[in-house]
N, C-alpha and C positions, 0 to 999 in steps of 0.2 A: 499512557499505559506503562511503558519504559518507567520512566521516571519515576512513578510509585512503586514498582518492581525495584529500583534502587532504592529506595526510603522504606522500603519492608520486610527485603531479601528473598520474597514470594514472588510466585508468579500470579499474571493476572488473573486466576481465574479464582484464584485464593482471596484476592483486597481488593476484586470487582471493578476496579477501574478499564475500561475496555477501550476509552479514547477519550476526546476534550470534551464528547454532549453525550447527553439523553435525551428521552423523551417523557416530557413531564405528563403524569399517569393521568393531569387531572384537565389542561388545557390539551394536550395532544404534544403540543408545540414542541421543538428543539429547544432542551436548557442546557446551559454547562454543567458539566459536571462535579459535583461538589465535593470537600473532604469527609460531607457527613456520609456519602455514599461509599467510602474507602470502608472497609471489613472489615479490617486489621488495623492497630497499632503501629504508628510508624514509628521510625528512631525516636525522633523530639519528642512522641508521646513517651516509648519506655525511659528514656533519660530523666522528662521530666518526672516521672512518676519515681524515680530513683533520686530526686532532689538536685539535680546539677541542673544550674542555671542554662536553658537554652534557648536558643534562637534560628529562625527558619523563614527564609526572604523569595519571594520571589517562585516558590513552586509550583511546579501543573497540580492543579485540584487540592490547591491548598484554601478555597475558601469556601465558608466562610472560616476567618482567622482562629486556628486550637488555642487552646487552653493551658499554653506551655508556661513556665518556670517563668522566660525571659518575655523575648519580644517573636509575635507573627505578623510578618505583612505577607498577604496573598499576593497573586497572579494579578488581579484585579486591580492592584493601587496604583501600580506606574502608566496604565493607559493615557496617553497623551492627549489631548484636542489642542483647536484650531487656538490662533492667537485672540483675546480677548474674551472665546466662550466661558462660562462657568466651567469652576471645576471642581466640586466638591468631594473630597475624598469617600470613596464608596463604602457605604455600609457594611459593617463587616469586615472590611480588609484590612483593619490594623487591631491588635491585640497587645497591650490591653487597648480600649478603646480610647482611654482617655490622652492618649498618644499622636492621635487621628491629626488633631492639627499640626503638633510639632515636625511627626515625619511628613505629612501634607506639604509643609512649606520647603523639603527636602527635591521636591518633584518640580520636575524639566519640563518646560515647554519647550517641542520642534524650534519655534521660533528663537528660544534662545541659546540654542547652540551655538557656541563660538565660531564665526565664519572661517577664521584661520585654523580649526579644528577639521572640517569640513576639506578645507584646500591640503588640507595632509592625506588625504583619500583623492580627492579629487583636484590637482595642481590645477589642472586647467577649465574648472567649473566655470569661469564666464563666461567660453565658448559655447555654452548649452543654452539653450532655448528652453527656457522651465515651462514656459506652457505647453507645449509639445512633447518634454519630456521631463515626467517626474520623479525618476530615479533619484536626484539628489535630496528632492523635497523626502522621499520614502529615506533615503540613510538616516537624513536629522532626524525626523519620527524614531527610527532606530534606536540612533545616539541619544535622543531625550529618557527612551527607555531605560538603556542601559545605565545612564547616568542616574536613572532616580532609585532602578533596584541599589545599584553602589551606595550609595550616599545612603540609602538605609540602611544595609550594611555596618557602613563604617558608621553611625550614628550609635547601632544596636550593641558595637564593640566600646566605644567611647562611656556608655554609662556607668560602668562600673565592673564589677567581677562576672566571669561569664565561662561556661565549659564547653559549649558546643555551639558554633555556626553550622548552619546547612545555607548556602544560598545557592541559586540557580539563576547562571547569566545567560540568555538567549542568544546574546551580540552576534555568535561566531555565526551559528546558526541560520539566522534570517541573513549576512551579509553573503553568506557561501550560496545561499538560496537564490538570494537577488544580483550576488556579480561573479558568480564561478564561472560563468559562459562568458567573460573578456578576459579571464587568468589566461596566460599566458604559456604554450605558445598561442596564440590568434588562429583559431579555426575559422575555415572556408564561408560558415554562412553568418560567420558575424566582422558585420561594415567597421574596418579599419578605425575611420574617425570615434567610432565607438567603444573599441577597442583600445587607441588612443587615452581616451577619457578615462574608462573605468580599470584597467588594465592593475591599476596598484590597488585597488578597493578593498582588496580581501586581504594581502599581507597588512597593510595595513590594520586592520582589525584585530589581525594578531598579535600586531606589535602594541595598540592600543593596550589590547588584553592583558598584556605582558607587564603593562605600566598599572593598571589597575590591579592587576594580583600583586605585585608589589607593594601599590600603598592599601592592599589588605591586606596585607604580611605586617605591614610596619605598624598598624594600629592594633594588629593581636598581639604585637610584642613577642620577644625572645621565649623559646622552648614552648612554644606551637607546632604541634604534630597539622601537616596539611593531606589532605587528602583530596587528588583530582579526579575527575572522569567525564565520561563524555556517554550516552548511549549509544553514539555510532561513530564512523569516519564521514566524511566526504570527497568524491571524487576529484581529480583536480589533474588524472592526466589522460591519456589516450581514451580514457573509459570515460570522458563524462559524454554523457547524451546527450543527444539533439534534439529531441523534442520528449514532452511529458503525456505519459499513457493518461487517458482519460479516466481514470476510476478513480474512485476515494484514495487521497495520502497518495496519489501518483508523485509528486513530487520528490518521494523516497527513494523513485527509480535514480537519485544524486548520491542515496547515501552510501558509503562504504559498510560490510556486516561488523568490521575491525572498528572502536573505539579506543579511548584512551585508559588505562588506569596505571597514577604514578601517586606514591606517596615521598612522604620526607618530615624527618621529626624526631624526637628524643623515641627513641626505643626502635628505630625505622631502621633497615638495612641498606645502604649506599653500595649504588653501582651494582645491581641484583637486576635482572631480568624473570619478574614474576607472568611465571608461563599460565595460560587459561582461564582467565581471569574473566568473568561474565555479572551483568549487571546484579545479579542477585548475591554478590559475594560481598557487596558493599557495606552493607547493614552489620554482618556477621563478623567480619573486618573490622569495623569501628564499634561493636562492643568490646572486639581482645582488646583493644586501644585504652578502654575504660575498665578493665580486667570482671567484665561483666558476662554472663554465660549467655552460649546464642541458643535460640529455640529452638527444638528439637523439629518443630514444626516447618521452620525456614527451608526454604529450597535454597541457599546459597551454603558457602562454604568459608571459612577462616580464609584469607589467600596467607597461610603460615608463612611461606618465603619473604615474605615483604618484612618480615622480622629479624629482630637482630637477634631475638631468641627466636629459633622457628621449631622449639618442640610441640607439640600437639598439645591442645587446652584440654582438660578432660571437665572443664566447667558449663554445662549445659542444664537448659531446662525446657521440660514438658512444652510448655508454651509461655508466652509473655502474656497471654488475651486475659488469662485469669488471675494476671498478679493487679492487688490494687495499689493506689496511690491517689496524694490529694489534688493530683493536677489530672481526671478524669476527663477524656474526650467526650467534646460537648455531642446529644444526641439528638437537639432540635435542628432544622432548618432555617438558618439566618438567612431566606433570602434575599438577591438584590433587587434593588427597583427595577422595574419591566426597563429603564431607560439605561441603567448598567447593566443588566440581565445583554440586551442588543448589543450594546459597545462591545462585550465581552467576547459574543460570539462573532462580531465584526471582527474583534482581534484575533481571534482563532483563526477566521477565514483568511486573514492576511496572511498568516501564515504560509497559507497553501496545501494546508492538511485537510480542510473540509470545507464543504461548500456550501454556504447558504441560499443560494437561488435553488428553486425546482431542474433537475437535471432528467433529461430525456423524459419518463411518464411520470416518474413518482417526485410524491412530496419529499422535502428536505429530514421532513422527522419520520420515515418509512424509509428512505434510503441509510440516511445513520443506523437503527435497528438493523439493518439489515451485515451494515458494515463493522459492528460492532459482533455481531455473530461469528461474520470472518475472523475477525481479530480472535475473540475466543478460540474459534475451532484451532489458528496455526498455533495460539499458545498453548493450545492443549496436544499438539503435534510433535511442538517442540520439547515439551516437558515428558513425550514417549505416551502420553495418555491418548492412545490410535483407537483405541474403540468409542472413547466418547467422543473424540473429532469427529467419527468416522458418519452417526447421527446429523452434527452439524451440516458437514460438506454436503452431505445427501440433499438433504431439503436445500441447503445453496443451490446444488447444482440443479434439480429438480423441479428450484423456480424460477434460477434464471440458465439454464443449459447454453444461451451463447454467450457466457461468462466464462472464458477461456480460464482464469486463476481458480475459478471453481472446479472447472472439471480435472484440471490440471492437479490440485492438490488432492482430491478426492481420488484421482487413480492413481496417486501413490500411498495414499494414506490405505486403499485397499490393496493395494501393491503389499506392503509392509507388516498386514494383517492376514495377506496368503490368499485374499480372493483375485487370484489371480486372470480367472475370465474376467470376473468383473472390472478386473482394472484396466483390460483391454476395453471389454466394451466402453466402458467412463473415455477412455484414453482417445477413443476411436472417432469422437463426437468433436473434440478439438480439430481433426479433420474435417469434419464433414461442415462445421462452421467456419473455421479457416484454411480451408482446403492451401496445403504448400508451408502450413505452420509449423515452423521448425522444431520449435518445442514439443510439439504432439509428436513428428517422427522421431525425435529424441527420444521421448519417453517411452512411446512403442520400442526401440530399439532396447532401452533397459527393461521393459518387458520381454521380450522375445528371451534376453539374455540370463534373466530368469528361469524361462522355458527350456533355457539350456540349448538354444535355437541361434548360432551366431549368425548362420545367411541369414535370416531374416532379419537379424540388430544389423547386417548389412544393407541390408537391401535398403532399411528406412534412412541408415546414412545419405546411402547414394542417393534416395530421393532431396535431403537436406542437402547437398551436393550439387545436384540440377539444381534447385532452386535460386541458392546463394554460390555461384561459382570459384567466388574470391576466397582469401582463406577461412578457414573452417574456426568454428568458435568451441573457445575450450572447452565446454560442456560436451561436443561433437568427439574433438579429438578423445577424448575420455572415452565416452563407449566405445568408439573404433579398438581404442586401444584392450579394454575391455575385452570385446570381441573377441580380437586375436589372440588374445588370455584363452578364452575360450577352445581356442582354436589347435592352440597348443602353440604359438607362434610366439614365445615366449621372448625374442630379443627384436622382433618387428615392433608386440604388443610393447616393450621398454621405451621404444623409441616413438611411439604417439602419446604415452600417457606424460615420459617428459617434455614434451612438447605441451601437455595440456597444463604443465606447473608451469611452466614457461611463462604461458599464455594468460596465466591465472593463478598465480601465485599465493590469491588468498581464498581458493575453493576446497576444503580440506578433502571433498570427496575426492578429488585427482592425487591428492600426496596419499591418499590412504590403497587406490588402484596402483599406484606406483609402488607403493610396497609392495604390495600383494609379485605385484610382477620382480622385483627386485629378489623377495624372497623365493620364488620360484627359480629366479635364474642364479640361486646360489650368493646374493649379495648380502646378506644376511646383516651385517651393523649398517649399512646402506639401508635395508629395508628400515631398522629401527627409527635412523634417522628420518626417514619420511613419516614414520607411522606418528612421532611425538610432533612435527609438524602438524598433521594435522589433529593431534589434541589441543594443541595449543589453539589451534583457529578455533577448534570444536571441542571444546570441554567434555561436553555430554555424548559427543558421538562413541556410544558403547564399542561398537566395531573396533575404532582406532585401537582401542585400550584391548582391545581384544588381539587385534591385528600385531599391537607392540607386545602382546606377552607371547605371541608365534616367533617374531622376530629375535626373543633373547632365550629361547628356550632354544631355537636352534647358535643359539650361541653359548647353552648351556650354563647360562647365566637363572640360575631358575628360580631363587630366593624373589630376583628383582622381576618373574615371568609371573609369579603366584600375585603380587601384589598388582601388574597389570591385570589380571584375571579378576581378581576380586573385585577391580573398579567398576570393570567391566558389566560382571555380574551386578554386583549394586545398580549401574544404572540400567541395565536390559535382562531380568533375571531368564529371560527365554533364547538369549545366544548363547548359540554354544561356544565355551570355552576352553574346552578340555582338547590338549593340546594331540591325542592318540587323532584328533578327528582331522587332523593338518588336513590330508586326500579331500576328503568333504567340502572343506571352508575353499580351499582354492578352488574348486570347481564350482562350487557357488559362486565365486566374483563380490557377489552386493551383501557385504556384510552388514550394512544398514537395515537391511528387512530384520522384522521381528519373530521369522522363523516360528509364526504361529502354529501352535497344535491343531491336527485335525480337529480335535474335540470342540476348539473354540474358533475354529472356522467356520464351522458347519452352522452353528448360530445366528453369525453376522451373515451370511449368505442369503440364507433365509430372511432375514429383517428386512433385508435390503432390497429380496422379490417383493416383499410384501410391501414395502414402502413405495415401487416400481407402480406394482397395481394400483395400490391406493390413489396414483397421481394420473392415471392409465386416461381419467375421461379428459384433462386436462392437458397433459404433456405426453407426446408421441416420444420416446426417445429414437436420434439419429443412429443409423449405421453407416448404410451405402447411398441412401438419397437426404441431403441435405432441403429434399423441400418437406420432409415429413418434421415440420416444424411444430412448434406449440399450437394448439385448437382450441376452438371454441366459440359457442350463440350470440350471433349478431340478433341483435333486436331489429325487426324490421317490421314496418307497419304492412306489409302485403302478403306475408306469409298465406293469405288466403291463392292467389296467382295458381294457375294450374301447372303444371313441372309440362311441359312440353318438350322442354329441349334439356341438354347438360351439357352447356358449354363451359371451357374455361378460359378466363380472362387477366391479363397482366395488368396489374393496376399500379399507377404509382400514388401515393398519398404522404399524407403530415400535416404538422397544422402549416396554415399560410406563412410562406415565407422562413420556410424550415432547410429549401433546397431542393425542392420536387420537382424545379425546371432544370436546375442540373440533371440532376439522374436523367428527365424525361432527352435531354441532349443526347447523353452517351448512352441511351437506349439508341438512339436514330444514331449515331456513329456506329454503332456495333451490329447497326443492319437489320434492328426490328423496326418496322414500321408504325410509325404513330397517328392517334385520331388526335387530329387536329383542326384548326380553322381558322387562326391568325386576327381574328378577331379582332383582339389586343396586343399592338405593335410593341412592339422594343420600345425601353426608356430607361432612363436612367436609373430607375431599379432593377430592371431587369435588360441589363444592354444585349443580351444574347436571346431576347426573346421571351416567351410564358408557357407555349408550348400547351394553350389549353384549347378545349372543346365548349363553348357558347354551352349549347345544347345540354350536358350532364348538369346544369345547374335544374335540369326539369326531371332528375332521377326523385324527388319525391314524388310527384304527381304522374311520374309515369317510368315504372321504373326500368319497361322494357326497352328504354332509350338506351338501355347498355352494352345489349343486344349488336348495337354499331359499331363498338370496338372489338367485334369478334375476326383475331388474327393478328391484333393491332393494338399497343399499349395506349393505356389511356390516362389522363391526371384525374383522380379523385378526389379533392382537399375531406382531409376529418370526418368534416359535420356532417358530410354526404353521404359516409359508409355504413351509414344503418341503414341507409334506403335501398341498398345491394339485395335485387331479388334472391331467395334463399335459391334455387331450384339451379341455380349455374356453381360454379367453381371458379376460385378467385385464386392468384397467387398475386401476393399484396406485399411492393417494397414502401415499408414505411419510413420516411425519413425522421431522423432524431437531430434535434440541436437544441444547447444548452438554450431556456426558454430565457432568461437575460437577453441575449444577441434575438431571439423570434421576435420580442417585445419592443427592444428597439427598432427594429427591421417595420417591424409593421406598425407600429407609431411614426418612425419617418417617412414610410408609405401612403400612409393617411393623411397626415399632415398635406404632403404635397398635392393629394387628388382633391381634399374637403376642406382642409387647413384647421379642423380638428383634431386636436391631441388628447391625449389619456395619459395619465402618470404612469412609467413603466411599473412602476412598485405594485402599483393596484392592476395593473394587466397581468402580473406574472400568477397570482396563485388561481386566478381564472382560466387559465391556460394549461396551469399544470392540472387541475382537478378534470376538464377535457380532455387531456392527453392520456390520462392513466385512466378514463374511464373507456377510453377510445380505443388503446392498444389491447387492455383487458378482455373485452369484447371481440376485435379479433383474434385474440390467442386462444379464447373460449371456444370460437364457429368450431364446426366440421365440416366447414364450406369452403375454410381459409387456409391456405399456409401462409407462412408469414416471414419477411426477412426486413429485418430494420439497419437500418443503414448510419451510423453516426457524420452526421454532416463537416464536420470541423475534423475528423480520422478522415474521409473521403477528399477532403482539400489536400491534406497533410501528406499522403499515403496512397495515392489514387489507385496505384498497381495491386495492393493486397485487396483494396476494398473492390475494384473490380472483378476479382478473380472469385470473389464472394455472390456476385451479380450472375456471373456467368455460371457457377456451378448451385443457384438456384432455378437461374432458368432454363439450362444448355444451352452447348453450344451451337443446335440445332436452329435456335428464336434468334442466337447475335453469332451469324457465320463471319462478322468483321469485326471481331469483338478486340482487337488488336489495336483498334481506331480508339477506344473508348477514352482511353484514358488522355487523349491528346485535347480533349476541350475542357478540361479542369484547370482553372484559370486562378490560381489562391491570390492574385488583387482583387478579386471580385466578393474575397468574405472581405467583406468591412465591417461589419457590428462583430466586434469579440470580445467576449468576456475572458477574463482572467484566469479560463478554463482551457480557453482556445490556442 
């Protein structure tokens, strides 16, 4: 998505690319996503169509290969295989085609990677045991990569006269992904010897890097303009994490918001610090370079500074979409064989951005749709377009309410739109599913602060306080500080919010509070100076710009106040800026809100009851009891049974071998009593037991057998829970784990008891089309509540996911509920997927 946001100067919602798949309209299936699916025009397209020779290597959603001037090779062509398989270069992926074998014979195999190439990353590689561990084996893969996008490259420069290279190197990328966690210094949960080993893997890379943009310097030759960038940072000190959130692109929780962008070249300004500089500036940048106009349509911007003449271009036009030329983008689908089509998205998943196994209920092409939505709504949040996000998040949150990111951006996106009950209520729900979520009292607390309510924006502190005892994390110190802004406590409120630059040096929202308080306490070029900080991080954040023309106006600087205003306005036409209003703005605090008009409140309010109800027979939304969870018809063959009683019963369920003997453990640690019968001893699948009831396997034929666990939880595997007489009340924790690890699990279970196997591959999508008809089905009852549990967050994290346990079922059912977490045992996951 990034990436074609740099190649178009748009945002995604503009040139449609929304991430690496879709879902092909006609098989159903997950496909990659292609460049005939791009909207717009990229660079290489209007250059070529302007006749300068170009070339384009290596980019996300560049196949199949355009129709450029020079040379395209796709994403697609450097995939590597094993030593000795075929490897024919993929349809499609070299432009012109009749190319395909030259640059073909350009490409790496892992196996041939120079060993002593390899020992410059890794000195001490022979000490590794490659069967056990195949991190060196995944670098070569790496290295063969990077080696074949270069080499085509420098092949594409070597042919003759040429005007523009675009390539894109992944190298930095996948290394920082695969060895950031032994960069140095050596954190606590990673093993010395391992750390030993991998410790230089990633300078390394850069130093690689360094030698390779060199000899692509040297074969451009003299009076080459280069232009770098990066779409993000990555972490690499006290901030990187310890472990990866379970959702789509979790592995992003590495990236830094900060990238690179450095240019250098004839007409380039040396030793310049080009301030705010964001993906979309790129495109508009390298037309001034070719003194060509940028479209009016573009969301980026000239980065002028970067020049050695940096007066303003007045060369623009309407749009590029309707200029023609002979090098037109192709508008068929070249697609690839179903056998590269797979490799492709094999390579995507390596990545760590997306996952091809079935994940918890749903298919892999219903969970992309789904994450592809996300990605729209925050692009459309970020580019200030809050009312049509605001549609998206809805229906996110609406169908999956314990999607913490969902409910999470939706009560600020209504936060920022002025429904401000509603953004509590959204807000309130983050609670009620992770009851002690710090985020959710954070967010209440800029709520409340809104409401013009500092004890309250304190109170939710103090709860993130209790919670996390240790020091406070800089989003934290920010409201406090905030607050006490509020509060009138103008040199207390100075001394948390620097504390949260401190802490957080690249959050612009804390240098922009820090004004705010600065300018208050009379620091006035103080303030300024914080206020261009955070434009610089945040380009777009209207406020800052708004915040800096406060700041010079009482410096009566007002020439350079009017032009911070005007920014301002341009990009938030609904903040105010008019500086008589100073009293106002500082007691508002959150110059970020959109300061919607009543007029256009009143609207969205209403949509949003009505979209409430629409969902009313389906999803209960939470307040104050987290067991009012999603509802809905279990199909049950006894519905005819006479309703005598209306008991309710603790159930735990999942498909086999998901984790439901866990849970059923630290039910019995936490002091709820369990139906059980021992039946089935301990063994080495299960060394702590199974914790099941003989008996429930006779819940079809009889279903008032359930009747027996009334008081007392009980295991109910999947298949069983349609047989649940309607006439009782269930509260049902269903375990979740990635179905990869279920399918291994229960193939090597099988194996042992039958010595019959089943290919995981063919076990997985039978499993996932169960699980999603099965979770479905309880979310539907109004017999059910429901809380699902992820098995591999429960190994990882015992303590939050307990706390989740116990405020579904009180603390009334597990008075030892303190015990629970002491029998989670993480040697005990052994099948894990690359999720886990």
């Amino acid at each position: 998505m990034l990436w074609n946001s740099i190649a178009t100067g748009k945002y995604a919602f503009h040139h449609g690319i929304l991430g690496f798949t879709t879902t092909d309209p006609v098989t159903g299936r997950l496909a990659p996503v292609t460049s005939t699916q791009r909207r717009c025009k990229a660079l290489w397209n209007i250059l070529s169509e302007q006749g300068l020779i170009t070339h384009v290597i290596g980019w996300f959603a560049s196949h199949p290969a355009e129709n450029v001037t020079g040379i395209c090779v796709t994403e697609a062509f450097p995939r590597p295989v094993a030593r000795g398989a075929p490897w024919p270069v993929p349809s499609g992926s070299v432009h012109p085609s009749e190319l395909s074998t030259e640059l073909g014979a350009l490409r790496l195999r892992p196996d041939e990677v120079d060993p002593a190439v390899l020992r410059m990353f890794v000195p001490r590689a022979e000490e590794i045991d490659l069967k056990e561990d195949r991190r060196l084996e995944q670098l070569a893969i790496r290295l063969a990569e990077l080696y074949s996008v270069h080499n085509a490259a420098i092949a594409a420069l070597d042919r003759g006269e040429w005007n523009f290279l675009a390539v894109y190197y992944h190298f930095i990328d996948w290394v920082c992904h695969d060895f950031m966690d032994f960069y140095p210094p050596r954190r606590p949960h990673v093993p010395m010897r391992e750390f030993e080993w991998y410790r230089d893997v990633v300078d390394s890379a850069y130093r690689l890097s360094d030698l390779l943009l060199s000899d692509l310097l040297a074969h451009a030759g003299p009076g080459t303009t280069l232009v770098l960038c990066s779409d993000h940072g990555f972490h690499s000190d006290a901030r990187r994490p310890t472990r990866i959130p379970m959702v789509a692109a979790g592995i992003a929780v590495w990236h830094r918001a900060q990238g690179i962008f450095a240019a250098a070249g004839p007409g380039i300004a040396t030793d310049v610090l080009v301030a705010g500089a964001t993906v979309l500036d790129i495109t508009p940048t390298i037309l001034r370079l070719f003194e060509l106009p940028t479209g009016a349509d573009m969301n980026g911007r000239v980065l002028i500074d970067a020049f050695m003449d940096p007066r303003p271009s007045d060369k623009t036009i309407p749009t590029w979409e309707n200029v023609p030329g002979p090098h037109a983008r192709p508008r068929h689908i070249n697609v690839l064989s179903a056998a590269d089509e797979t490799a492709l998205l094999e390579q995507f998943a390596a990545l760590g951005y997306m996952d091809l196994a079935p994940r918890g209920i749903e298919s892999p092409a219903r969970h992309n749709d789904r994450e592809n939505r996300w990605n729209l709504a925050i692009t459309l949040r970020h580019a200030g377009r809050n009312e049509e996000a605001l549609a998206l998040l809805e229906e996110l949150h609406l169908d999956r309410p314990e999607d913490g990111r969902y409910a999470y951006q939706l009560a600020r996106c209504q936060f920022h739109l002025g429904l401000h009950d509603e953004a509590v209520l959204t807000a309130e729900t983050l609670v009620d599913f992770t009851p002690g979520n710090a985020h959710a009292h954070e967010l209440l607390a800029n709520l409340a602060l809104d409401r013009k309510d500092p004890v309250a924006a304190l109170a939710h502190l103090e709860a993130i306080q209790a919670g996390k005892p240790a020091a406070m994390e800089p989003l934290h110190l920010l409201a406090r500080g905030r607050a006490l802004l509020q509060q009138g406590r103008i040199l207390d409120a100075c001394a948390f919010l620097r504390m949260a630059v401190e802490a957080d040096q690249e959050e612009p929202a804390a240098w922009l509070a820090y004004a705010q308080g600065l300018l208050a306490a009379g620091a006035n070029r103080e303030a300024e100076i914080c206020a261009r900080e955070a434009i610089t991080l945040a380009p777009t954040m209207a406020a800052a710009h708004s915040m800096l023309g406060l700041a010079l106006t009482k410096q009566e600087r007002h020439a350079d106040a009017g032009c911070a205003d005007a920014r301002a306005e341009a990009l938030n036409p609904r903040l105010a800026t008019t500086h008589a209003r100073w009293p106002f703005v500082a007691a508002t605090i959150d110059l970020s809100a959109d300061l919607a008009a009543k007029s256009t409140v009143e609207p969205l309010r209403i949509a949003w009851a009505q979209r409430r109800q629409a969902h009313a027979a389906e999803l209960v939304r939470l307040r104050a009891n987290v067991t009012s969870l999603v509802h809905c018809p279990l199909k049950s063959s006894n519905t005819a049974l006479p309703a005598k009683t209306d008991l309710c019963f603790v159930i735990v369920s999942g498909l086999p071998r998901s984790g439901t003997s866990l849970m059923m453990q630290m039910l019995a640690a936490g002091g709820l009593p369990l139906l059980t019968d021992g039946c089935r001893a301990a063994d080495e699948s299960n060394p702590e037991g199974y914790f099941e009831w003989e008996k429930i396997k006779r819940l079809p034929e009889d279903p008032t057998v359930i009747e027996h666990a009334a008081g007392r939880a009980v295991k109910v595997v999947s298949p069983l829970l349609p047989h649940l007489p309607r006439r009782h009340r269930y509260k049902v924790i269903f375990m979740m784990r990635p179905l990869e690890e279920v399918a291994r699990s229960q193939q090597r279970l099988r194996a042992r008891l039958t010595g019959v196997t089943d290919a995981v591959e063919n076990m997985i999508p039978r499993l996932a089309q169960h699980a999603e008809t099965t979770v479905a089905a309880l979310r539907a009852s109004p017999h059910v509540v429901l809380l699902t549990v992820d098995y591999p967050s429960l190994v990882a994290d015992p303590v939050t996911l307990s706390k989740q346990v116990v405020q579904f079922l009180g603390q009334e059912l597990l008075p030892t509920f303190d015990r629970m977490t002491a029998v989670v045992r993480p040697e005990l996951h052994r099948q894990r997927s690359k999720t886990s």
